[in-house]
MARFI-129853 format. One record per residue (C-alpha): x, y, z. Coordinates in Angstrom, 3 decimals. Example, Ala and Ser with C-alpha at 12.3 -4.5 7.8 and 13.67 -1.06 7.14 Angstrom:
2
REC        x        y        z
REC   12.300   -4.500    7.800
REC   13.670   -1.060    7.140
END
This chain:
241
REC        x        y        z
REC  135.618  116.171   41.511
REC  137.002  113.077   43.562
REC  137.419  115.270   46.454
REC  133.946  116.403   46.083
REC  131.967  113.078   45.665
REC  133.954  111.687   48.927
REC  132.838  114.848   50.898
REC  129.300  114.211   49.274
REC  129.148  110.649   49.882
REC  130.683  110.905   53.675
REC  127.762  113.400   54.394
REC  125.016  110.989   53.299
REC  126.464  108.677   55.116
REC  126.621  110.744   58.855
REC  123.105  112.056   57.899
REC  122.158  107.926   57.984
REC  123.583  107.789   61.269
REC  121.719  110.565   62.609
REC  118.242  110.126   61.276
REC  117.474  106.536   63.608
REC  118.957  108.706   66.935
REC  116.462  111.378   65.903
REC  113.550  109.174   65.559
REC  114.323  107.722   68.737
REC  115.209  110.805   70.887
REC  111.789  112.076   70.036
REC  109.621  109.011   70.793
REC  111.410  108.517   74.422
REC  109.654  110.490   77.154
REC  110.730  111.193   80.507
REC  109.728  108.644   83.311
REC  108.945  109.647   86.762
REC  111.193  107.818   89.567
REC  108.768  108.413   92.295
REC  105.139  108.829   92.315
REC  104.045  110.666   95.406
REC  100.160  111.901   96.375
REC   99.641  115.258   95.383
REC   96.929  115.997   97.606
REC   99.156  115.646  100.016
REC  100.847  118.864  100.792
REC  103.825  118.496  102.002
REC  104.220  115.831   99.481
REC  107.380  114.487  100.869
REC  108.853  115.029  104.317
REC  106.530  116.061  107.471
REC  109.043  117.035  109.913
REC  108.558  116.052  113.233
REC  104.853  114.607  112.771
REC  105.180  110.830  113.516
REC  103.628  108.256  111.216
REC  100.538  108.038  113.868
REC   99.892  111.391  114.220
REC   99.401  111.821  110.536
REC   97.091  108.939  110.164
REC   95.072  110.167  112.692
REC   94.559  113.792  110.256
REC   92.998  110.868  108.148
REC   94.246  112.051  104.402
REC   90.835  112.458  101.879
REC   89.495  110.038  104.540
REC   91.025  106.888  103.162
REC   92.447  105.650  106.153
REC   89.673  104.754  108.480
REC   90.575  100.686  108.633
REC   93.967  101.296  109.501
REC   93.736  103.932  112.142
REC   90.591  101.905  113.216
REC   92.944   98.327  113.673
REC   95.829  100.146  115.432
REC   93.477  101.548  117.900
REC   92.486   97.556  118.627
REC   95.504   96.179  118.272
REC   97.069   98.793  120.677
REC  100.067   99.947  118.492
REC   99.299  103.295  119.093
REC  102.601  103.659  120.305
REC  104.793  101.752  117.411
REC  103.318  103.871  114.777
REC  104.123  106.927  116.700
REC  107.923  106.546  117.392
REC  109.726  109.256  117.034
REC  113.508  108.232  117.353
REC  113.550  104.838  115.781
REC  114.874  104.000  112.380
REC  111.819  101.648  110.962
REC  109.603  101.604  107.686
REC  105.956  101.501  107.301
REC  103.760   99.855  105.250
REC  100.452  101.456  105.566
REC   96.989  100.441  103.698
REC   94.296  102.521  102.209
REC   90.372  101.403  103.334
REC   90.170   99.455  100.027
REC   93.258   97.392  100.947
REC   91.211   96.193  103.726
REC   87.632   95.974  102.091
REC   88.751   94.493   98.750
REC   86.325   91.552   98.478
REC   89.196   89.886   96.705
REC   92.649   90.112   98.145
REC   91.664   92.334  100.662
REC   92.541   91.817  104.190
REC   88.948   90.698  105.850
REC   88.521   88.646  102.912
REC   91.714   86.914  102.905
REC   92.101   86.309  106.660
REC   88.698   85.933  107.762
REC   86.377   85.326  104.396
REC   84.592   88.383  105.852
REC   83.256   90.252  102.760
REC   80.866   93.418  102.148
REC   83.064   95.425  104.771
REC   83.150   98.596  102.544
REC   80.207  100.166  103.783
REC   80.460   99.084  107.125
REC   81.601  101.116  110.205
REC   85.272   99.983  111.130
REC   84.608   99.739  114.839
REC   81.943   97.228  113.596
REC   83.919   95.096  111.341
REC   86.661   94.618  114.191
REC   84.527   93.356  116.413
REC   83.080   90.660  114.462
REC   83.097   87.485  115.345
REC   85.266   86.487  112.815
REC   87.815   88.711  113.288
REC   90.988   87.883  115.423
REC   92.598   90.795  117.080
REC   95.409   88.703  117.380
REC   95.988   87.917  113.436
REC   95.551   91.976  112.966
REC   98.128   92.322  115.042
REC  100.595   90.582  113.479
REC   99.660   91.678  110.388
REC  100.427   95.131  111.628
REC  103.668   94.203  112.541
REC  104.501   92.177  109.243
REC  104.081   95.841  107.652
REC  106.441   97.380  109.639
REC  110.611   96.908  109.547
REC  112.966   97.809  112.336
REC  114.845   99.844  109.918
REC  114.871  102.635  107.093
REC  114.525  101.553  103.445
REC  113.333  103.065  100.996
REC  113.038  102.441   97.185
REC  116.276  103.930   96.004
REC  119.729  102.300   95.232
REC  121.284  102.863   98.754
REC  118.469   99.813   99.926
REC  117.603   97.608   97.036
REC  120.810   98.346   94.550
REC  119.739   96.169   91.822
REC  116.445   96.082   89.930
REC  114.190   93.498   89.831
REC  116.147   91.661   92.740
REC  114.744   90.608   96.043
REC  115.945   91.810   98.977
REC  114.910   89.881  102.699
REC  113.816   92.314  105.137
REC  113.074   91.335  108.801
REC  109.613   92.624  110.440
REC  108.375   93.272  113.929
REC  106.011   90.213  113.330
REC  107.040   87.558  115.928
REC  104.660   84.809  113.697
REC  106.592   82.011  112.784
REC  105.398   82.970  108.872
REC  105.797   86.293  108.813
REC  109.242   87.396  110.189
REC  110.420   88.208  107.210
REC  109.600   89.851  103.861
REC  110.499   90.552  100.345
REC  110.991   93.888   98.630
REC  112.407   94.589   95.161
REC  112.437   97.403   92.869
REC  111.557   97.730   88.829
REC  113.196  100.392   86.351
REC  111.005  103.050   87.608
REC  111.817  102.590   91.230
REC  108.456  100.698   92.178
REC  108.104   98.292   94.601
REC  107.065   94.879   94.812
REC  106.542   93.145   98.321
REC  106.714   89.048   98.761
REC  106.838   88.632   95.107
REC  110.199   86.669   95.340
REC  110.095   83.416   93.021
REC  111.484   81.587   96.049
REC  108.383   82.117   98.693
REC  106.152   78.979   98.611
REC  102.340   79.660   98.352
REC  101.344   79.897  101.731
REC   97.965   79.134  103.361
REC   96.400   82.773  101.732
REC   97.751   81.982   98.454
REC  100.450   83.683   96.546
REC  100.124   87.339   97.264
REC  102.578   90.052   96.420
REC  101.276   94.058   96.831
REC  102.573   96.545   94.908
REC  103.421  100.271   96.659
REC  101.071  102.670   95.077
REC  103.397  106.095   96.986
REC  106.408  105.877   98.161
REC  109.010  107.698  100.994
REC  106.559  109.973  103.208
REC  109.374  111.151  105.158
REC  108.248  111.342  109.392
REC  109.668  111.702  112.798
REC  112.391  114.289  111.768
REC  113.524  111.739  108.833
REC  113.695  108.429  111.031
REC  110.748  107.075  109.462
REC  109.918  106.151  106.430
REC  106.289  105.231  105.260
REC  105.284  103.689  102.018
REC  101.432  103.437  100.687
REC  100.076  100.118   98.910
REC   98.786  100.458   95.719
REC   94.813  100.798   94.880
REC   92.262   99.914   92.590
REC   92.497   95.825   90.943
REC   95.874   95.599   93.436
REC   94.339   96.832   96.552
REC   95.657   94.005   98.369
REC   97.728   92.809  101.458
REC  101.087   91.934  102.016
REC  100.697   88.510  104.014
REC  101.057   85.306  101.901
REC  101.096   83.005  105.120
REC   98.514   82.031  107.678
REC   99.135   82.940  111.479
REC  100.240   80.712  113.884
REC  100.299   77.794  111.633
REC  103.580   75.469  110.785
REC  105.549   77.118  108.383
REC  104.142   78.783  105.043
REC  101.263   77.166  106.116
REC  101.833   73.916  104.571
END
């Protein structure tokens, strides 16, 4: 009978043990590490095509802005490198529209640019070639990273990237990574609030593999965070301050 109740009790007793791990097994679900555009097809890599030449196929039409300021800006060329090891930063229409932190509002308070032809917008008085320019080159690095743990190892850490952006505010930026292998640009603690205020853009899709896997491109998130990257003012003293 001893032997028994000990068997009987030492049951109960693993069953306790299990029951919690059940409950919790079951109410975990899987998370996605990467979130990638699929109406894009190939989703990932597109061989030899070079970042340029793919923006210019204009994906759903969303890219009109951006193809439109690399055309003024004439970076025609740095977007279509085809041997270079660099990342891109690319930006959606909204991204530039956004009457918020878009980029025509930000730089230029230049607002109600959704519905207006990009060739137009760009040559509005307001608008400084110049600024685009560099904010062009602020999105692009001299080198391949992308979200994974061979270029930002630890989560929610900032790592300092430097950009083709010769501006004395925007050599440099910020990129970390969360749990789920999203990324966060120029949110670092550390950066001052510059001139444009404190702006950090989150990637919406990430690693659209290019130029036989030299380049890199990541896509900045939509809808409320349709923003820009740039946090400081061109040309002026440092962090704009």
């Amino acid at each position: 009978m001893n032997t028994l109740k000990i068997k009987f009790r030492l049951g109960i007793f693993l069953m306790s043990l299990l029951v919690p791990f059940t409950f919790i097994s079951c109410d975990l679900e899987p998370q996605k590490k990467f979130k990638f555009d699929s109406e894009v097809t190939p989703q990932v890599t597109f061989g030899s095509m070079t970042v340029w030449e793919w923006l210019q196929t204009n994906p759903k039409g969303e890219f009109n802005f951006m193809i439109e300021a690399i055309k003024q800006t004439g970076l025609q060329d740095v977007y279509n490198t085809s041997t270079k090891k660099q990342t891109f930063f690319l930006m959606k229409d909204p991204n530039w529209t956004n009457n918020g932190p878009g980029f025509f509002s930000k730089e230029f308070s230049l607002r109600n640019t959704a519905n207006r032809d990009p060739a137009d917008v760009f040559a509005d008085p307001k608008v400084n070639l110049d600024i685009v320019r560099n904010a062009l080159l602020h999105l692009i690095l001299d080198e391949y990273v992308d979200q994974g743990p061979n270029h930002l190892k630890t989560l929610d850490q900032n790592y300092t990237f430097n950009t083709l952006s010769n501006d004395v505010n925007n050599k440099t930026m910020t990129i970390n990574r969360d749990w789920n292998y999203n990324m966060q640009i120029n949110a670092s603690p550390d950066l001052p609030t510059g001139g444009l205020g404190k702006i950090n853009a989150t990637v919406g899709y990430h690693n659209y593999i290019f130029s036989n896997g030299n380049c890199v491109a990541h896509i900045l998130a939509l809808g409320r965070n349709a923003k820009m990257t740039r946090r400081y003012k061109f040309g002026q003293p440092l962090f704009g301050i």
